[in-house]
N, C-alpha and C positions, 0 to 999 in steps of 0.2 A: 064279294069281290073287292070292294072300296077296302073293306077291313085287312083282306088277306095284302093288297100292294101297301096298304100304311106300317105293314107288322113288318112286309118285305123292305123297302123303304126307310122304317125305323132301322135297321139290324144293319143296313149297309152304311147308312150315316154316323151309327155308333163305333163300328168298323174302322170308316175312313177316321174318325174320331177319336182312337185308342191311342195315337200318339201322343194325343194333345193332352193326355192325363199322366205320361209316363213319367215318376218321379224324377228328381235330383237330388241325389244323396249327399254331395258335394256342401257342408253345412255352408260356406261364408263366411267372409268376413264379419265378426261380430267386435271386436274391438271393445269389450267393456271393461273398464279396471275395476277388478277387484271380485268378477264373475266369474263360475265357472263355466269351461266348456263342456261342448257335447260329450257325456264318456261312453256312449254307445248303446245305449240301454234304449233309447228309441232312435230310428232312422230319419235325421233334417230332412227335412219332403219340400218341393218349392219347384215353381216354376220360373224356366227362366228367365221371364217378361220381367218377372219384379228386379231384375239386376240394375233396369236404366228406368227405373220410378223415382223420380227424385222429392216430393211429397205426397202430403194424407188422399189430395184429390187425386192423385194419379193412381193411389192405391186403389181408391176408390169404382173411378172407371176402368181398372182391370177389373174386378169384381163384378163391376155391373155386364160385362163383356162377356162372361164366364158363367153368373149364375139364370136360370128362367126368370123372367118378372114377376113370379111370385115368391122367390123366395130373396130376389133383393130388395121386393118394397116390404118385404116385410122387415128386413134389417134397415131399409133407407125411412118407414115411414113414420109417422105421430097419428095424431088422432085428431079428429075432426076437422075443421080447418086447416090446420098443421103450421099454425102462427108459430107456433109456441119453439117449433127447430130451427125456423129464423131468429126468433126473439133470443135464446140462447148463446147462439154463436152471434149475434147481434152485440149484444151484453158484453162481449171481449171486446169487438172493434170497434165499440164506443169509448172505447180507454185508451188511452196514448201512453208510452212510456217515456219520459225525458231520461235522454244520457245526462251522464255526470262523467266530463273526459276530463284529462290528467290523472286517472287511477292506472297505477299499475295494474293489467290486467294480464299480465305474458301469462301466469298460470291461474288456471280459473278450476275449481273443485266444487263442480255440481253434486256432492254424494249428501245422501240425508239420514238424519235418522230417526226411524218409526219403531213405536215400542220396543223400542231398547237396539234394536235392528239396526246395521248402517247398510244401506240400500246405496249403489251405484246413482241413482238419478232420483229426484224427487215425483215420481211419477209409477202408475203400476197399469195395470191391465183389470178393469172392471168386471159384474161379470153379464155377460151377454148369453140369453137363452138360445136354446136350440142351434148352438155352433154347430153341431154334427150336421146338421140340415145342410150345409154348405161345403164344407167337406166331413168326408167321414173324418172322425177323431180328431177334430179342428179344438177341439177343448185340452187333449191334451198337448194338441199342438203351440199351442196358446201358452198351457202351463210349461214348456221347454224352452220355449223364447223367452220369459218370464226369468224362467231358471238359468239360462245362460248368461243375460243379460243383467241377473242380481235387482232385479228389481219384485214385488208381489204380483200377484196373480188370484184373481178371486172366482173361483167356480159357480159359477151361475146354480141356484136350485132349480132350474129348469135345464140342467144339462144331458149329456150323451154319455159323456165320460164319468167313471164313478168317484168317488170321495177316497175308496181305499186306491183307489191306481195312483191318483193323485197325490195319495199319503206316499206312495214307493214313486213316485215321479219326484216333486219335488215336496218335502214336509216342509222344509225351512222358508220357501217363496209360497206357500200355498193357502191359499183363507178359502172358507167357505161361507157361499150367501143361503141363509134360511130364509124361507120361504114359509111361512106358520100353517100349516095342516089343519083342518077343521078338524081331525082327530088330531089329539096336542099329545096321544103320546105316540105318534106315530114322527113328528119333530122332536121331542124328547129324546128318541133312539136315535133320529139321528146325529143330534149332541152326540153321543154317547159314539156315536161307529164317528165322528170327525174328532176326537178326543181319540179313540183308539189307535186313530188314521196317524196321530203324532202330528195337526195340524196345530196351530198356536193360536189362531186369529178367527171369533167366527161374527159377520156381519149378515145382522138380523135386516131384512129388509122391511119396512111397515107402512111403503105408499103404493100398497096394491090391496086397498078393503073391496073393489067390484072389480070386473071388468072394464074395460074402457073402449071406447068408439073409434075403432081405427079402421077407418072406410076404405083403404087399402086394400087390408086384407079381406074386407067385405066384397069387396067387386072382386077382387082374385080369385073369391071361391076358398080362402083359404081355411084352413079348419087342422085342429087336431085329432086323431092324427090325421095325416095330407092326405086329400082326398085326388086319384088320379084321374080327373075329367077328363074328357075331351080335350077340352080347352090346356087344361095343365099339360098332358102328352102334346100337343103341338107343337104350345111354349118350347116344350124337353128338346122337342126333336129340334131346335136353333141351336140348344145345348147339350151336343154331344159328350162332350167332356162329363160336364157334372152329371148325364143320364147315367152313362157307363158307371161313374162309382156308386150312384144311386141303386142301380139296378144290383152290382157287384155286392153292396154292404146292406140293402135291403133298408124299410125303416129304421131310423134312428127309432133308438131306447132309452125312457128316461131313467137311467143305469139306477140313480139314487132311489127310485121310489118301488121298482121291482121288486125287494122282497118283501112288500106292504099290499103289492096287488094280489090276487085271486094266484093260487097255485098253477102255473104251465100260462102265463098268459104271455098274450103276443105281443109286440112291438105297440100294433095299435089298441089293446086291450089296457095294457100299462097307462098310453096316450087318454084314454077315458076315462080311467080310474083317477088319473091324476087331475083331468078334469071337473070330477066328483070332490074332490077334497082343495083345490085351489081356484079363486083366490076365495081368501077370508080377510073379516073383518079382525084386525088384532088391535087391541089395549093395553094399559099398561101393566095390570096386571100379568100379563103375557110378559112383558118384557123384564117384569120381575122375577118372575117363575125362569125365564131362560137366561136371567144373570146368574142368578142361584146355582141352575144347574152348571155352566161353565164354566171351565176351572181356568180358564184362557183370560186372551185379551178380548173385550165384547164390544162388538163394533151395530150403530144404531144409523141402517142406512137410507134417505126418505126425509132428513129432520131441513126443514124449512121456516121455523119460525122460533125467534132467542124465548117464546116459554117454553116452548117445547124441548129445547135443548136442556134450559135451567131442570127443566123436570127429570130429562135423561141423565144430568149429573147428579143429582140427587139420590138419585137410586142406587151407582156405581158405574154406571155407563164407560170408559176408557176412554171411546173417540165416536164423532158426530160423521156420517158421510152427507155433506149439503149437497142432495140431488133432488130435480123434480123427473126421475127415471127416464132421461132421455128423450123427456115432452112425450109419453108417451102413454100417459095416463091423464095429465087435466092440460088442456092445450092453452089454457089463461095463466096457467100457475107462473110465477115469475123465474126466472132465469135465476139459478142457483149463485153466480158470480153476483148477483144486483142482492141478495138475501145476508151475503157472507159477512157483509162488515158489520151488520146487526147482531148478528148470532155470535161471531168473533170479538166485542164488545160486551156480549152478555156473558161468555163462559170461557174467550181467548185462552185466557190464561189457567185454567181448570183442569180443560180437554184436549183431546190430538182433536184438531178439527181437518177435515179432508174434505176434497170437493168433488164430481162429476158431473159433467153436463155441459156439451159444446165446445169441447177442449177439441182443435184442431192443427193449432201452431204451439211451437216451443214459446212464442212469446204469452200465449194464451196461459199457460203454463206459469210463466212468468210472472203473470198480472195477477193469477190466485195467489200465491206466495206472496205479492205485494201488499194482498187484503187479509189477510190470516192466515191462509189455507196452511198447512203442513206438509201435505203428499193432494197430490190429482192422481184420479182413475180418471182414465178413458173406456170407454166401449168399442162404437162403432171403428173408430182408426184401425187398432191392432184388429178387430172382425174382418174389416175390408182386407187386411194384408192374408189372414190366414184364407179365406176365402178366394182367394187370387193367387195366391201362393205357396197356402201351407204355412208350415216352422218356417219356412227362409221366408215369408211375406209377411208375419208376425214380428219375425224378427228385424225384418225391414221397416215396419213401422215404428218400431221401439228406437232403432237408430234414425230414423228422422225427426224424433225429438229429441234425441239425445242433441244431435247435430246443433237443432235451432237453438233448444235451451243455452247451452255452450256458446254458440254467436252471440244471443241475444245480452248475456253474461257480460260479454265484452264490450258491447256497443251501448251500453246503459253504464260502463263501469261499475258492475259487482264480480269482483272477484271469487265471490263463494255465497252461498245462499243466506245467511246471518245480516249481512250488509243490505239483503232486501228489506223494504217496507211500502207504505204510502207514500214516501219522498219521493218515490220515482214514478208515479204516477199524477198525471194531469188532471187526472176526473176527480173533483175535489166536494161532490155533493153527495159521497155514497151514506154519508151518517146524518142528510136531510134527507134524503129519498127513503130511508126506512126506519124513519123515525117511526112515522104512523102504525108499524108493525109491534 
């Protein structure tokens, strides 16, 4: 009886519910020089809430509004204590930036250039797992904002959306992140299908050797694939919204690993399989063997200490991405901004150095540039937007950096990103603090 009024119950909340998910085709204002716009090939999806968000935080508690609490702590959490998401975005606003006024700033030209590439903004879209969890097709929604916007866009190896969609979405804004397979030629093909894909850019990621303790998702219950408890349906029925495309698009699929699993497998079959083969331990050997095979630009993302980078140049490595994965793996590991001016001292002038981790302000943005950096990836920002919003929430986040970047430009007096460096910054002990590294 209990079960038949929760089923009845569920079904009329999903119901009264269905509005709240009905798209908006209408793309937006995107405003990027030098980007192309939407030519129709997939539909801008968004809701209308993100129209009056005016930052990352506000993206953010749309999101948390919108998805069950297991599926935003799993996008909001770290791991074990979860110092380490403070420490991070900590690490920026221990920095101050001093202006320098009397620059002509009337025109300011934020545009960069990455592997040969000139990118609209010095900034791209990271890549975040299991986007599809939060909306369906939020990976390619991600890669269209990306692509409208002229900036990169990095496909998670733990995505929904596949490598070839993404090659016919966007090849020119597209990278892809490897993920090294305990069967190695089972990564090997997939060089081979993101090389066929006509992608240009692929970053190997190498700071996930175990698992890590994210007690989050321990108490949520959380598991691949999701398991629907009690508990998780409860949560669901607060979120009608997201229930209805959950129920409508079924488990997400980790599109890329499908044709590696068992013949006819399912959603959650795929989910265990992949299981089975990630995470591993990788070396450098490994890293060898997958310079060799790509014929691209190879990107080594994970690297946190200047031997370790000196040893990725050595090989051929391209470019360094300085992340500790979103504090999401070692909750002590230091704040990838505190790391940079080491690493950037040891191989600056060698490598593209890139950073992610705790980028939430355009001035954040800012302050890596000041220390080395070349390009910042974020993650969780643009995740929050597409999760809240879709393409127009993704895209909404992309233009609240663009925004700051641009102000911050002015009010520091740099007119264009070249005129950055250390001068504009206060915190003058970053090359005693890692010495000891």
């Amino acid at each position: 009886m209990l079960i038949s009024w929760l089923i009845a119950a569920f079904l009329s909340i999903c119901a009264s519910g269905a509005a709240q998910i009905r798209p908006s085709h209408a793309p937006g204002p995107l405003g990027w020089p030098g980007g192309p716009r939407n030519n129709g090939d997939t539909k801008p999806t968004g809701e209308t809430q993100v129209d009056g968000l005016i930052n990352i935080d506000d993206l953010r508690k749309a999101a948390k509004r919108r998805l069950p609490k297991i599926a935003f702590d799993f996008i909001e959490g770290g791991v074990d204590d979860e110092n380490g998401l403070d420490h991070c975005e900590g690490a920026f606003r221990r920095r101050e930036l001093v202006p320098r006024y009397m620059v002509d700033v009337t025109k300011r030209d934020q545009s960069a250039v990455l592997f040969g590439r000139t990118y609209s903004s010095p900034f791209g879209i990271a890549p975040t797992g299991l986007a599809g969890l939060f909306r369906p097709g939020a990976d390619l929604m991600l890669a269209q904002a990306a692509r409208d916007a002229n900036v990169p866009f990095i496909m998670s190896g733990a995505s929904t959306g596949s490598i070839e969609d993404l090659g016919k979405l966007a090849p020119e804004h597209g990278w892809y992140q490897l993920y090294t397979a305990k069967d190695r030629g089972i990564s090997e093909d997939m060089i081979r299908r993101v090389k066929d894909a006509g992608l240009k850019t692929l970053a190997m990621t190498v700071d996930v050797p175990s698992g890590s303790n994210r007690e989050r998702n321990v108490r949520n219950g959380f598991s691949r694939p999701l398991r629907m408890t009690w508990a998780v349906k409860f949560e669901a029925l607060r979120h009608p919204g997201w229930m209805m495309e959950y129920m409508r698009t079924g488990t997400p699929m980790f599109s890329n690993w499908q044709p590696y699993a068992p013949k006819g497998a399912s959603a959650d079959d795929v989910a265990a399989f992949v299981a089975t083969q990630t995470p591993t331990s990788v070396t450098w050997k490994d890293v060898e063997n997958f310079r060799r095979l790509w014929p691209g630009k190879f990107v080594i993302k994970g690297i946190m200490h200047p031997d370790d980078a000196l040893r990725a140049q050595s090989i051929g490595v391209d470019g360094l991405m300085v992340s500790n994965h979103g504090a999401r793996q070692l909750d002590r590991a230091p704040a990838p901004i505190d790391v940079l001016p080491a690493i950037n001292e040891a191989v600056g002038d060698k490598m593209t150095l890139m950073l992610d981790g705790g980028v939430r302000r355009g001035a954040d943005v800012i302050t890596a540039l000041c220390l080395g950096a070349k390009f910042i990836f974020m993650g969780r920002p643009t995740l929050y937007g597409a999760a809240a919003g879709g393409t127009a929430g993704a895209t909404k986040a992309l233009g609240i950096f663009r925004r700051e970047v641009d102000l911050i430009m002015a009010q520091i007096g740099a007119p264009d990103l070249a005129a950055l460096g250390p001068h504009y910054l206060m915190w003058d002990e970053d090359r005693r603090r890692n010495a000891r590294l």
